[in-house]
C-alpha positions in Angstrom: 60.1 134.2 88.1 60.9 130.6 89.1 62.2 130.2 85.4 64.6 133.0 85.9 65.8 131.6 88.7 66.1 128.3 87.1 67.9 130.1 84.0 70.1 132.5 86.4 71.3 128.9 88.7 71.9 127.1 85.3 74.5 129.7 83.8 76.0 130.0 87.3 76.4 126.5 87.6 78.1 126.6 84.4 80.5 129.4 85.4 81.5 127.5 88.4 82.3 124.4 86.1 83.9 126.3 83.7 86.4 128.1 86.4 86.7 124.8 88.0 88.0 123.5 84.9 90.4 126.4 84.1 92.2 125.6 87.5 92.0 122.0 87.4 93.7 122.4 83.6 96.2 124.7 85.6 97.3 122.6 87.9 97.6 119.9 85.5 99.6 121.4 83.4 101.9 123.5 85.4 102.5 120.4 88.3 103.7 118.1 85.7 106.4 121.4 84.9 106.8 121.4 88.5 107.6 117.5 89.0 109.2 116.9 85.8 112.7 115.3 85.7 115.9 116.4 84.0 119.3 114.9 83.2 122.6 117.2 83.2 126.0 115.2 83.2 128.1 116.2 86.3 130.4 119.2 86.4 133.7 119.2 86.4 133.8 121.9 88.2 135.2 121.5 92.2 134.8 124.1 95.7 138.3 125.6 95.6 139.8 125.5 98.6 142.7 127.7 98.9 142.2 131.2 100.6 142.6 134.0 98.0 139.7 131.6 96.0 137.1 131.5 98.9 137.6 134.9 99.4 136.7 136.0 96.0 133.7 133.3 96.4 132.7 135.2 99.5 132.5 138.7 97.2 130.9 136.6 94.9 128.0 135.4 97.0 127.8 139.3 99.3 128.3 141.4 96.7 127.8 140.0 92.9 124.9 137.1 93.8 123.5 138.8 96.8 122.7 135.8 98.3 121.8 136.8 101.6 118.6 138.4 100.4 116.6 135.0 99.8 118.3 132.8 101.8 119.4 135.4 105.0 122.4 136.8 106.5 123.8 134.1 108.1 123.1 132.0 104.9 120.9 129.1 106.9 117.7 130.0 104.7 114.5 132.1 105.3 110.7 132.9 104.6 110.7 135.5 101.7 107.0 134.9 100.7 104.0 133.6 102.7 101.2 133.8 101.1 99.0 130.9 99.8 97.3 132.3 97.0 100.6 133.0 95.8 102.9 130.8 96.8 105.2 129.9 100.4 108.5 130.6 99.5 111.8 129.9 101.5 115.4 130.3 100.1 116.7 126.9 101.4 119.7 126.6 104.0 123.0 126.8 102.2 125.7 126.5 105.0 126.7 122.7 105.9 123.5 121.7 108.0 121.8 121.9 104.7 124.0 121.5 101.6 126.4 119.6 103.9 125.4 116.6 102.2 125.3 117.6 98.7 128.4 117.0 96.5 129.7 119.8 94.1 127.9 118.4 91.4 124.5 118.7 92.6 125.1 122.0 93.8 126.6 122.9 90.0 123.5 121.9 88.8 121.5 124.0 90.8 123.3 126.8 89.9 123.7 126.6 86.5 120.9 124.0 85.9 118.3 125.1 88.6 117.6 121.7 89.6 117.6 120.0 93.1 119.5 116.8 93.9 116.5 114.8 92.7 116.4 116.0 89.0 113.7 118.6 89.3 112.9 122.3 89.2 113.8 124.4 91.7 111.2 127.5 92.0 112.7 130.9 92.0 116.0 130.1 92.2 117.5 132.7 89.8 120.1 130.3 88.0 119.2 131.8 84.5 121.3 134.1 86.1 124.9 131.8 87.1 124.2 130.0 84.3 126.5 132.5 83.1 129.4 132.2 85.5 132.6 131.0 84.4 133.9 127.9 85.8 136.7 129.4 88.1 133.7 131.7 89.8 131.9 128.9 90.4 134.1 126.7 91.7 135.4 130.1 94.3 131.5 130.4 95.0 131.4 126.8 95.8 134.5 126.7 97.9 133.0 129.7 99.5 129.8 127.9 100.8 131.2 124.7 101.3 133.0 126.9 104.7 130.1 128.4 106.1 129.1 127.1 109.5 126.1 125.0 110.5 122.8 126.9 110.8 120.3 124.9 112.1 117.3 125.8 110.5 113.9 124.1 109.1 112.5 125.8 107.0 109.0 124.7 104.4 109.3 123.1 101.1 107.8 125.5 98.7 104.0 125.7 97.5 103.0 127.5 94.7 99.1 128.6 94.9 97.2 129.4 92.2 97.9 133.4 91.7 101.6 132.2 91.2 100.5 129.4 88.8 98.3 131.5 86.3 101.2 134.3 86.3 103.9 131.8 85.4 101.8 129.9 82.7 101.6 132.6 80.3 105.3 133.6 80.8 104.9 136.4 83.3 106.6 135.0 86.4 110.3 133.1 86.0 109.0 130.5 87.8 110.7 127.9 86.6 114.6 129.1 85.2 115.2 125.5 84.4 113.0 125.9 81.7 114.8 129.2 80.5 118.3 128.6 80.4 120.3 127.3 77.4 122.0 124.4 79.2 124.1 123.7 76.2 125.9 127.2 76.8 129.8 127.4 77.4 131.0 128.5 80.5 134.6 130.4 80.1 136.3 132.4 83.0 136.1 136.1 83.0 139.3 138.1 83.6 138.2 140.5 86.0 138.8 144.5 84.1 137.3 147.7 83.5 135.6 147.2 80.8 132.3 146.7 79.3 132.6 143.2 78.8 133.4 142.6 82.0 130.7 144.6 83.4 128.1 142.5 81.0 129.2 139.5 83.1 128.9 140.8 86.1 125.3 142.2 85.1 124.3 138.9 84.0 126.0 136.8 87.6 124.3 139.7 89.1 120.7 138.5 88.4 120.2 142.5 87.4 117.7 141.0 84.5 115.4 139.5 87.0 114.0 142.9 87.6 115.1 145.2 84.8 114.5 143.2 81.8 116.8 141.0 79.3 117.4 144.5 77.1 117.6 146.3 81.5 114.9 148.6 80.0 112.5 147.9 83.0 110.4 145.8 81.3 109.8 143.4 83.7 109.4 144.8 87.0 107.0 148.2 87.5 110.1 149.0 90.1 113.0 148.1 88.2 113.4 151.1 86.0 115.1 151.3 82.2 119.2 151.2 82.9 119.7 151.9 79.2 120.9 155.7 78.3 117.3 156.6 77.5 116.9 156.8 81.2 120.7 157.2 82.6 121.8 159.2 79.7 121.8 162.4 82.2 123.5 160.5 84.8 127.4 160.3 85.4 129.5 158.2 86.7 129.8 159.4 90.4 125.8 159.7 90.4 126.0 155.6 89.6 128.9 155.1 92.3 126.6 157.0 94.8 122.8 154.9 93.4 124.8 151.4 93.9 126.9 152.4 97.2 125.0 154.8 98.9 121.3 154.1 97.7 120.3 157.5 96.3 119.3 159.3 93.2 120.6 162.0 90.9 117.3 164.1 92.7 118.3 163.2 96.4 115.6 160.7 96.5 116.4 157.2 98.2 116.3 154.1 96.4 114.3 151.4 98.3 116.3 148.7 99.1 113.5 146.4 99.3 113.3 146.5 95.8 116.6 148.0 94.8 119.7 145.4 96.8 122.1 148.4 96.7 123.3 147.8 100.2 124.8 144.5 98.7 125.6 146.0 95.3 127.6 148.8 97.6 130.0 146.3 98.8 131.6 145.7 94.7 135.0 147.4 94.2 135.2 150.6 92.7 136.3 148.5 89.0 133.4 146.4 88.9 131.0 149.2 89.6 133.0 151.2 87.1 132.6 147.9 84.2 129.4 147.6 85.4 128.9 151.2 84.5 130.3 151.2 80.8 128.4 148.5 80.3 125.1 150.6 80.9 126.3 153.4 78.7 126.9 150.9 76.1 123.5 149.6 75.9 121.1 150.9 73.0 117.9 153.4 74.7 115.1 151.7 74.7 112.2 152.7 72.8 109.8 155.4 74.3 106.1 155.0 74.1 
């Protein structure tokens, strides 16, 4: 008996060394990705500042980027996750009592770059999506934020716990965009039209990949379902205006928009909705399994 015991504590202690290496090997590895520095020229690129511009970056940021749903609806930041094992995440305070001190550079490259002001990753911050946006957007976004007024708000730096670490390591949480974006990529302007084109770019600003995939077959998000005609080929038009403005289904069935932003995604014009829509229909089914 006291050998079995000995033999059972040996293998356990074993177990425990080997787990304890596993997360000491993924914390190595995925902090240095955390702390590492990059190096992106400056922009160009300026805050426009005349009123038709900072209109359209105000539409930009409601109803394209749907900003307010990481960083609130007054824009001064807020908790979206708590919880350690995961991670404590807080979209940061983006009117003037906390960007107020960046320049349009450093907020370029967080946008198109997703890095802070010091050169290194910003977590979740979805700019594999406005990597994409034309430089005219960008500077109307810009101009946009730079007139929001002061929110005084403190708010955690983020923490990613080891759940969060393990999924992003093998490529199953965008942790890191920095690390996914081709930051060589050109950057025209859009003109704004019904047409499938334009509704690509808008899909893409939009961040809709985040949750339905890079082919929007709902690959990666269990509730982000396929967008391609294999799954929309029975829909029409006016059941697409009434999912994105009103939030429901061919079926009567809600959309939750927890998971679904369509009370943002309601406030596009009836032409981007209707690009956005061509766009869809273009898109090849995805295979069934």
């Amino acid at each position: 008996m006291s050998r079995w015991i000995r033999w059972t504590g040996l293998v356990l202690a074993g177990l425990a060394l080997l787990v304890a290496f596993a997360v000491a090997a993924l914390y190595f590895v995925t902090t240095r990705h955390i702390r590492e520095v990059y190096s992106f020229p400056d922009s160009p690129v300026r805050a426009a500042a005349d009123p038709a511009s900072v209109d359209r970056g105000r539409h930009l940021v409601e109803a394209i980027g749907k900003c307010q749903e990481c960083h609130g609806a007054d824009m001064g930041g807020k908790m979206w996750v708590d919880a350690p094992a995961f991670g404590r995440l807080a979209g940061s305070n983006l009117t003037s009592a906390g960007i107020g001190a960046l320049t349009d550079a450093d907020l370029e490259r967080a946008l198109r770059h997703g890095v802070g002001r010091d050169r290194r990753p910003l977590v979740f911050m979805p700019s594999e999506a406005f990597a994409a946006m034309g430089d005219e957007d960008l500077a109307a976004l810009l101009g946009y934020l730079r007139t929001l007024p002061p929110v005084d708000r403190e708010l955690p730096e983020p923490t990613v716990g080891p759940v969060g670490r393990a999924l992003y390591l093998p490529g199953n949480l965008p942790l890191l965009p920095v690390r996914l974006i081709d930051h060589g990529a050109a950057h025209p302007d859009r003109v704004a039209s019904v047409t499938a084109e334009y509704g690509e770019y808008l899909a893409t600003i939009g961040g809709c990949r985040g949750c339905h995939g890079l082919a929007l077959a709902g690959d990666a998000n269990p509730d982000a379902p396929d967008l391609t005609v294999g799954r929309l080929g029975d829909w029409t038009e006016q059941d697409f205006f009434t999912a994105l403005r009103r939030g429901k289904r061919p079926d009567g069935s809600v959309i939750d928009p927890e998971t679904m932003p369509w009370v943002r995604s309601g406030l596009m014009t009836d032409d981007e909705i209707r690009a956005v829509w061509m766009y869809m229909r273009a898109l090849p089914a995805a295979p069934r399994e």
